[in-house]
Backbone as a chain_set.jsonl record, in Angstrom:
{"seq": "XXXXXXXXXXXXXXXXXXXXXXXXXXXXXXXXXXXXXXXXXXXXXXXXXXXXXXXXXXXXXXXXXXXXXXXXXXXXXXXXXXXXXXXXXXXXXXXXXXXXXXXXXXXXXXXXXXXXXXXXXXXXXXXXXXXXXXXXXXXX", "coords": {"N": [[87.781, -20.485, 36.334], [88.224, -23.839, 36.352], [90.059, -26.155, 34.371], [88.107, -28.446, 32.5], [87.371, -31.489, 33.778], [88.469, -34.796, 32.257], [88.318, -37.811, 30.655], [89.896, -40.688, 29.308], [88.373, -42.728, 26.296], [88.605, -45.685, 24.341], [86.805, -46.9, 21.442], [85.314, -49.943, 20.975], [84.98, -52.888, 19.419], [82.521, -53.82, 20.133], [80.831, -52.214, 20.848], [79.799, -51.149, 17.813], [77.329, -50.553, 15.558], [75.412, -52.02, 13.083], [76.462, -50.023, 10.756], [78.567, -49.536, 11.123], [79.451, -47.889, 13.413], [79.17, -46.2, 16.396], [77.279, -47.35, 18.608], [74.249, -45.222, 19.194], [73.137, -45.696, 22.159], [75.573, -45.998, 23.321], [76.481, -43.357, 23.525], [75.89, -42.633, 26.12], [76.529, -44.288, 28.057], [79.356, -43.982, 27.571], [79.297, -41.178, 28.574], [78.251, -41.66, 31.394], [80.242, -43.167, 32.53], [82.248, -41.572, 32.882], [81.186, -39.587, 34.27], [80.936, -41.209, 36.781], [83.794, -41.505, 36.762], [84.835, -38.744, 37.081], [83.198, -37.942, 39.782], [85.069, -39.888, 41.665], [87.726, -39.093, 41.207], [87.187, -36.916, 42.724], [86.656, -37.686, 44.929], [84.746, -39.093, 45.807], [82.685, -42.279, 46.543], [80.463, -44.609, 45.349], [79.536, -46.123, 47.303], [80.095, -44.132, 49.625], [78.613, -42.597, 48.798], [75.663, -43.691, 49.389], [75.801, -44.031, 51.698], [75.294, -42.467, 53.096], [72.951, -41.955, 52.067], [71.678, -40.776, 50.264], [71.168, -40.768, 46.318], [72.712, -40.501, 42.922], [70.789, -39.181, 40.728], [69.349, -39.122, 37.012], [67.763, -36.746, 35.171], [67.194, -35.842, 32.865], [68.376, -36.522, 29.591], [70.325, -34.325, 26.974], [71.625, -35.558, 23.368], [73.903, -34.559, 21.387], [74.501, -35.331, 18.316], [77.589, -35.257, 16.827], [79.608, -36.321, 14.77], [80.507, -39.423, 13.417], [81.817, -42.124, 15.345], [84.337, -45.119, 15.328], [84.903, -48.194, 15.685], [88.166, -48.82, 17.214], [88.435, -45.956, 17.442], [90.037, -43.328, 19.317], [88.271, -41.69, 22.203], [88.358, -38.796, 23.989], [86.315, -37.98, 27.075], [84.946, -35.575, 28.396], [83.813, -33.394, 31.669], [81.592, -31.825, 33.71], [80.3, -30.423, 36.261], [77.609, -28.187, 36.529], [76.451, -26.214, 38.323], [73.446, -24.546, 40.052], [70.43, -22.986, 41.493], [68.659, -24.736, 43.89], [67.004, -28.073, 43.614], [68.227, -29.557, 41.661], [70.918, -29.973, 39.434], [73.126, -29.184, 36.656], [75.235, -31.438, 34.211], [77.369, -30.903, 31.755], [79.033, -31.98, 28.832], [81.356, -33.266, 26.543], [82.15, -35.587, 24.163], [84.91, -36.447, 22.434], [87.183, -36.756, 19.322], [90.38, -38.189, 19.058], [91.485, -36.534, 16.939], [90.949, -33.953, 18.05], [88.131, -33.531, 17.087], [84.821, -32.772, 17.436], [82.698, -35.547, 18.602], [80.767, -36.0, 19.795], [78.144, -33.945, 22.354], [76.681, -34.04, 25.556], [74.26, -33.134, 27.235], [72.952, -32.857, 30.523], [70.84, -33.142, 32.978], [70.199, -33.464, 36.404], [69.918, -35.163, 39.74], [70.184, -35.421, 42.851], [68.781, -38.122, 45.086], [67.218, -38.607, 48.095], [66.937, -41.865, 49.553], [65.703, -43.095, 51.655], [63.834, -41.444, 51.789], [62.588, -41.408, 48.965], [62.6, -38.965, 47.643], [63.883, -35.774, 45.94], [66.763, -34.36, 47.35], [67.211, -31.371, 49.178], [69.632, -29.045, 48.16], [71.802, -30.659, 46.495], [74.297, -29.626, 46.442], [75.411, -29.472, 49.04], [75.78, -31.815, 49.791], [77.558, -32.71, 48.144], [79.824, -31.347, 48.404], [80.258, -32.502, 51.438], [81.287, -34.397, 50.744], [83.126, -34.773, 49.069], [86.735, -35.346, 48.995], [88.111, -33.685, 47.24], [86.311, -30.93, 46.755], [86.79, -28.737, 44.714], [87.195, -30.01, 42.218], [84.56, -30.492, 41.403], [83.696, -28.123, 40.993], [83.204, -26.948, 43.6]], "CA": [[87.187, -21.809, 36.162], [89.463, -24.932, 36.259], [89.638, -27.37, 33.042], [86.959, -29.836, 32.236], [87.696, -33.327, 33.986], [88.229, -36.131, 30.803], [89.171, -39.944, 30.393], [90.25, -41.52, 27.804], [88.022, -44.167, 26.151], [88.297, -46.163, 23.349], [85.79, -47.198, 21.027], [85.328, -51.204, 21.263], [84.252, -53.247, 18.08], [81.437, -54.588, 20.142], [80.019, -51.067, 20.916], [78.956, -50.162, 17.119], [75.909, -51.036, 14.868], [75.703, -52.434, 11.682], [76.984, -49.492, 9.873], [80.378, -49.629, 11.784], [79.581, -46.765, 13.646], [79.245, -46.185, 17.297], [75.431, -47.045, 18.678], [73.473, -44.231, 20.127], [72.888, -46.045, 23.303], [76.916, -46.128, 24.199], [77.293, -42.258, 24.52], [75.46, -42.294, 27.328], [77.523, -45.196, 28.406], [80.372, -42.969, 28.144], [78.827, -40.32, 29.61], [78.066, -42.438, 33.049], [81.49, -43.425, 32.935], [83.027, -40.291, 32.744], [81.242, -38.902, 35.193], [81.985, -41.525, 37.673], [85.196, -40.922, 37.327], [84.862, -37.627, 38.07], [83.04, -38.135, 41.205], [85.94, -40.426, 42.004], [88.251, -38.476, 41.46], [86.861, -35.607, 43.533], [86.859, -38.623, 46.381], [83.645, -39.81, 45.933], [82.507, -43.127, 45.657], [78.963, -44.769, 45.418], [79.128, -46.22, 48.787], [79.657, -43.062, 50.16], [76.677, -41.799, 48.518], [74.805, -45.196, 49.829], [76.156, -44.433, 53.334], [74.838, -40.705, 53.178], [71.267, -42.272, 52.295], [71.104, -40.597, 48.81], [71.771, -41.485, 44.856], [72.42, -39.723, 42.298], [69.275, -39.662, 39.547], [69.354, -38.891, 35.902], [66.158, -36.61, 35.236], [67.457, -35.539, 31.279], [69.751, -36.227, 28.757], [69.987, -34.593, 25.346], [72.933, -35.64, 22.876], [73.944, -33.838, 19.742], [75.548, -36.433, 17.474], [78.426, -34.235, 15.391], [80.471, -36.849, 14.094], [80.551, -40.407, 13.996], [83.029, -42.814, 16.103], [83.943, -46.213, 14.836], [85.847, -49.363, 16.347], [89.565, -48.937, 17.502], [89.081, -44.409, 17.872], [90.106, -43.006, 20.921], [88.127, -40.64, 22.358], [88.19, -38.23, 25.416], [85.097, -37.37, 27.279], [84.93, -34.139, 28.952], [82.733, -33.456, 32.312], [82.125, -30.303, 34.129], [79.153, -29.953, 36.479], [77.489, -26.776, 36.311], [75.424, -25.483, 39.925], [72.261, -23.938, 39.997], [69.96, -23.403, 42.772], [67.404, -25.551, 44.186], [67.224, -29.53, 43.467], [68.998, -29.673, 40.453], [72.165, -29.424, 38.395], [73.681, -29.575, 35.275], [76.086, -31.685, 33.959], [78.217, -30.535, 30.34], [80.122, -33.318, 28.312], [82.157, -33.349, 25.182], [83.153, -36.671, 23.8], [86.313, -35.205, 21.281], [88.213, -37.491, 18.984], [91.59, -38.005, 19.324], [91.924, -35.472, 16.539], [89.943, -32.592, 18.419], [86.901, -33.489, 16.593], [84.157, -33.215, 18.562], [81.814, -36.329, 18.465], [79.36, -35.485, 20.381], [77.919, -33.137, 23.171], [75.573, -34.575, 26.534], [73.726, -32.418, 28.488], [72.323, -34.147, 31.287], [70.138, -32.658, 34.387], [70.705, -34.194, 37.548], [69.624, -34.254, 41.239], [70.236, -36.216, 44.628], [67.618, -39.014, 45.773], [66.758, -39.446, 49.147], [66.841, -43.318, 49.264], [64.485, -43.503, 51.925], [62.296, -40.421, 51.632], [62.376, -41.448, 47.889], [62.6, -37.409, 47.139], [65.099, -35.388, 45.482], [67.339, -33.298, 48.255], [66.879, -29.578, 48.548], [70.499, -28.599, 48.16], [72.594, -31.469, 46.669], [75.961, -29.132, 46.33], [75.934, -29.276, 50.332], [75.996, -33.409, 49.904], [78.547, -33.373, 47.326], [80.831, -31.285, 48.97], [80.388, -32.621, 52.475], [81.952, -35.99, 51.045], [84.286, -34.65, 48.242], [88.031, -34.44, 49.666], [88.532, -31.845, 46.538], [85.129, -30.337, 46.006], [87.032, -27.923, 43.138], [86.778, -30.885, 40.981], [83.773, -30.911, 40.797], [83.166, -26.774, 40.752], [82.442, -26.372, 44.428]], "C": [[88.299, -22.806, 35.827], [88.923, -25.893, 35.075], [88.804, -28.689, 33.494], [87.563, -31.045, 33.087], [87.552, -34.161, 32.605], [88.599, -37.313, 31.547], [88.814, -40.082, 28.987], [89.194, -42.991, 27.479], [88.07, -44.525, 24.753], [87.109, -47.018, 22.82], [85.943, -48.746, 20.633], [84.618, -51.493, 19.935], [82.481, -53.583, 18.198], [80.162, -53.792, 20.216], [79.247, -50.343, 19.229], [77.815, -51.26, 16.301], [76.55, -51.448, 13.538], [75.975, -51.433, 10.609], [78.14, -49.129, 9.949], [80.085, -48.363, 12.296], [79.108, -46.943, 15.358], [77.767, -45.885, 17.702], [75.499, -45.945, 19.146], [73.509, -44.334, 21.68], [74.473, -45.957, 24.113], [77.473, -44.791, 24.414], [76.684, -42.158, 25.45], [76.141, -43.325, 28.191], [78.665, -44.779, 28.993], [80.348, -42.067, 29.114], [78.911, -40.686, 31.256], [79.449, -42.601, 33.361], [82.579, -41.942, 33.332], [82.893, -39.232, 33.985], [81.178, -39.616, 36.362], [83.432, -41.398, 38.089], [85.434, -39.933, 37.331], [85.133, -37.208, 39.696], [84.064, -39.04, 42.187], [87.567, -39.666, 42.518], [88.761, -36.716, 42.291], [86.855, -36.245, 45.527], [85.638, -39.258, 46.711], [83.121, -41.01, 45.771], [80.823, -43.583, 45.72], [78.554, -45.622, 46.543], [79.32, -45.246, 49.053], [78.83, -42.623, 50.051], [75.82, -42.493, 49.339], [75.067, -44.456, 50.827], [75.358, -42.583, 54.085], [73.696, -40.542, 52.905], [70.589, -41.701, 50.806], [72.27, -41.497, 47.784], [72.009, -40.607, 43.94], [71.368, -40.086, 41.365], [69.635, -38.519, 37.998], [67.614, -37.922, 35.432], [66.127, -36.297, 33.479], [68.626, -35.876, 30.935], [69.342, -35.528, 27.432], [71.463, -34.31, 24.88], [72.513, -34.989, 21.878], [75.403, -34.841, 19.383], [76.447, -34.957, 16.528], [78.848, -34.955, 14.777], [81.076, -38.265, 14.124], [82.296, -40.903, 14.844], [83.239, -44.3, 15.39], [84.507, -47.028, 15.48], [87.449, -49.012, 16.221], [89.286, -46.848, 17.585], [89.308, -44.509, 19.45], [89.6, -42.05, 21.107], [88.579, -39.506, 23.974], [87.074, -37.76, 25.876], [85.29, -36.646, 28.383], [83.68, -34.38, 30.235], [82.863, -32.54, 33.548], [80.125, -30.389, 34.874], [78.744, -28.477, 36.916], [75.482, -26.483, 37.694], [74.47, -24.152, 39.397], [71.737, -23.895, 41.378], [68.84, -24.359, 43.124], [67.954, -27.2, 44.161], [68.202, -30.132, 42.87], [70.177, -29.323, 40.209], [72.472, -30.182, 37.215], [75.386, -30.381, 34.896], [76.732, -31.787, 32.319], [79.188, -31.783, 29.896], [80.18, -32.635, 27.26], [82.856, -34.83, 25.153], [83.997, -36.218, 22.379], [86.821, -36.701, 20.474], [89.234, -37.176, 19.21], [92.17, -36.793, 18.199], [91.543, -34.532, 16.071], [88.839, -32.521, 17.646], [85.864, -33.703, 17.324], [82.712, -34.406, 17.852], [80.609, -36.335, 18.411], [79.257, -34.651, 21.666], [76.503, -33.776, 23.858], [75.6, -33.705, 27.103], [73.025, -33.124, 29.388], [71.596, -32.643, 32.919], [70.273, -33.485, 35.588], [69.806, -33.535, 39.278], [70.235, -35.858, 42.352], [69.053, -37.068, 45.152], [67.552, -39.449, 47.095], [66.028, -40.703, 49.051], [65.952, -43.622, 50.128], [63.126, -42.514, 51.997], [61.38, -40.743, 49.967], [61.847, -39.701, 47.234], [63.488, -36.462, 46.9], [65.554, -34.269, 47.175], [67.509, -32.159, 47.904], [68.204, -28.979, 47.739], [71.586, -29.963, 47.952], [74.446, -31.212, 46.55], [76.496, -29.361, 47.756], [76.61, -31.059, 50.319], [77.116, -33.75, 49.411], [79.894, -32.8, 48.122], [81.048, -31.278, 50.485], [81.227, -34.078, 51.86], [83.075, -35.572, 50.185], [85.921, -34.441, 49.153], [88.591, -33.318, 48.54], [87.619, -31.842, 45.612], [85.671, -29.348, 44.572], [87.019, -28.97, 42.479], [85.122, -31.113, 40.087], [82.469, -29.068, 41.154], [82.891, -26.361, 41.954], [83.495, -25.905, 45.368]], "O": [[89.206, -22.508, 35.049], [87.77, -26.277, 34.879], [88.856, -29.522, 34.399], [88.611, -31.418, 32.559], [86.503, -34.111, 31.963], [89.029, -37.587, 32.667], [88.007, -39.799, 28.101], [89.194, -44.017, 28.16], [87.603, -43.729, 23.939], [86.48, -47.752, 23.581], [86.858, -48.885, 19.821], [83.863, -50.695, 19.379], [81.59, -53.638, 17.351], [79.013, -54.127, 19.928], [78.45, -49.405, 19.226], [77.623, -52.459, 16.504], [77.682, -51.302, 13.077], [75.765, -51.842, 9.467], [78.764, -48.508, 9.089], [80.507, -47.484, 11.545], [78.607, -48.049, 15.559], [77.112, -44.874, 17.446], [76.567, -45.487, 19.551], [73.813, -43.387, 22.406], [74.54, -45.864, 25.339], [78.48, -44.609, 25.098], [77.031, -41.08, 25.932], [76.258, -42.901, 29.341], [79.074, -44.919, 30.146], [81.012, -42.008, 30.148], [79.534, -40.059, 32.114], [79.858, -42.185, 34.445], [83.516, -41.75, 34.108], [83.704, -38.471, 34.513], [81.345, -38.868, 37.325], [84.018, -41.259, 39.163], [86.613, -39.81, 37.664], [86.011, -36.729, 40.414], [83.911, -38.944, 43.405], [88.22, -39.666, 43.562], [89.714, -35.945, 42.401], [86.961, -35.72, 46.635], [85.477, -39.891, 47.754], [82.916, -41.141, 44.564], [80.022, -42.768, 46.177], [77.363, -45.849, 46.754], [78.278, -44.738, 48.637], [78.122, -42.175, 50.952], [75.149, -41.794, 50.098], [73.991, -43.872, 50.961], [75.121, -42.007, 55.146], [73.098, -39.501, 53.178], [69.493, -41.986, 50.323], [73.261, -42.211, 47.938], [71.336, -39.6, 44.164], [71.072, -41.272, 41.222], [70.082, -37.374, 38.059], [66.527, -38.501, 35.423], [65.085, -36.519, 32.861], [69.68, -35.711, 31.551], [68.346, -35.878, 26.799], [72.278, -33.516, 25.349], [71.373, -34.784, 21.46], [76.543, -35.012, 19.813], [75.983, -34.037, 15.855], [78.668, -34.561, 13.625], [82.102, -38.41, 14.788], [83.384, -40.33, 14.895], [82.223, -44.712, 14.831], [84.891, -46.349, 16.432], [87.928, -48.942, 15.089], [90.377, -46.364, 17.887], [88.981, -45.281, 20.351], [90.043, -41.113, 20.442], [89.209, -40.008, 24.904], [86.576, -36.949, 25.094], [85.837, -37.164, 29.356], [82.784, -35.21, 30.08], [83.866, -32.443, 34.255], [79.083, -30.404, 34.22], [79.486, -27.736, 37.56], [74.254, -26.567, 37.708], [74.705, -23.192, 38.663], [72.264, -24.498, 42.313], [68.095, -24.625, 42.181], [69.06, -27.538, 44.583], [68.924, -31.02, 43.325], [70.596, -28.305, 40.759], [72.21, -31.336, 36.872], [76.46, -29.917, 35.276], [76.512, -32.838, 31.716], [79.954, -32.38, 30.652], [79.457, -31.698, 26.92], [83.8, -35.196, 25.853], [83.457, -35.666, 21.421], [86.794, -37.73, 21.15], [89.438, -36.02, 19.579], [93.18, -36.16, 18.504], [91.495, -34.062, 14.934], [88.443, -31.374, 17.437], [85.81, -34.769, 17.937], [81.977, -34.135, 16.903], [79.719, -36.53, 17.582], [80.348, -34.563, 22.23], [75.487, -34.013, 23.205], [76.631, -33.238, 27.588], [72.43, -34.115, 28.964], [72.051, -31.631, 33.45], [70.623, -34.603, 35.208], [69.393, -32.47, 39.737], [70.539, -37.037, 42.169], [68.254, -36.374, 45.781], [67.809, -40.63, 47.329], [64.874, -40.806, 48.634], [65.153, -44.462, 49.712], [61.93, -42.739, 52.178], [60.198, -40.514, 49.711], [60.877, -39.465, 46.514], [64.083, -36.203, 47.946], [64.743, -33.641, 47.856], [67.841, -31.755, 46.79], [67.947, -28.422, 46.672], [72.185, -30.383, 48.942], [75.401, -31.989, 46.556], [77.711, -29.46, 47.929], [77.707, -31.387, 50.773], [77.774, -34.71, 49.814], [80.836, -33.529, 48.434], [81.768, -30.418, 50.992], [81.776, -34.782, 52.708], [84.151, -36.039, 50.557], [86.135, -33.453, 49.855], [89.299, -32.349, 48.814], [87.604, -32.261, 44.455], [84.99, -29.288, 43.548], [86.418, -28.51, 41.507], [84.715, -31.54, 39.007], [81.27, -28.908, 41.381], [82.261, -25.305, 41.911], [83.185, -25.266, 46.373]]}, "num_chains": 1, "name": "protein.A"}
């Protein structure tokens, strides 16, 4: 198995709540980001998806808060999708502090939307790695 995909993000003043701490709503923020640039870096972009007639769709998330974040950390967020059969797959995160503390942990479920059938695609590993130029990035 090849290491996790990360990026680096830092935590912005404008991203936390009134207890100086990093909202709820921005690891999933991260999350999205993280795993665009994945899919980016596997050669994917979201016109290609567009041009291939599907989307990707979000069907779950669940976070486990470990440890807050506050304005000016740096973190890294981790992202590793994990194949199954049928509609679906899984996608694994770790957002880490800069010193290996882990933040938090997203699990997320996932599938493929046919944009005009409006219905998830049977097999979206065939989609991903018919457009990826290096499907091992993204496990396939």
């Amino acid at each position: 198995m090849t290491e996790p995909f990360s990026v680096s993000i830092g935590v912005r003043g404008y991203e936390t709540d009134s207890q100086g701490h990093l909202n709820q709503a921005v690891y999933l923020q991260y999350a999205e980001h993280a795993r665009w640039s994945l899919l980016r870096a596997a050669g994917i972009t979201q016109a290609d998806l567009l041009d291939k007639g599907v989307g990707p769709v979000a069907l779950e998330n669940t976070i486990r808060y470990r440890a807050e974040l506050r304005a000016g950390d740096e973190t890294t967020v981790s992202c590793a999708f994990v194949w199954g059969e049928g509609k679906t797959f899984r996608i694994e995160q770790i957002i880490t502090k800069a010193d290996g503390t882990v933040a938090a942990t997203v699990s997320s479920l996932g599938g493929l939307l046919d944009l005009k059938e409006r219905r998830m695609v049977e097999d979206p590993r065939e989609y991903f790695r018919a457009l990826a130029s290096e499907p091992g990035r993204l496990g396939l």
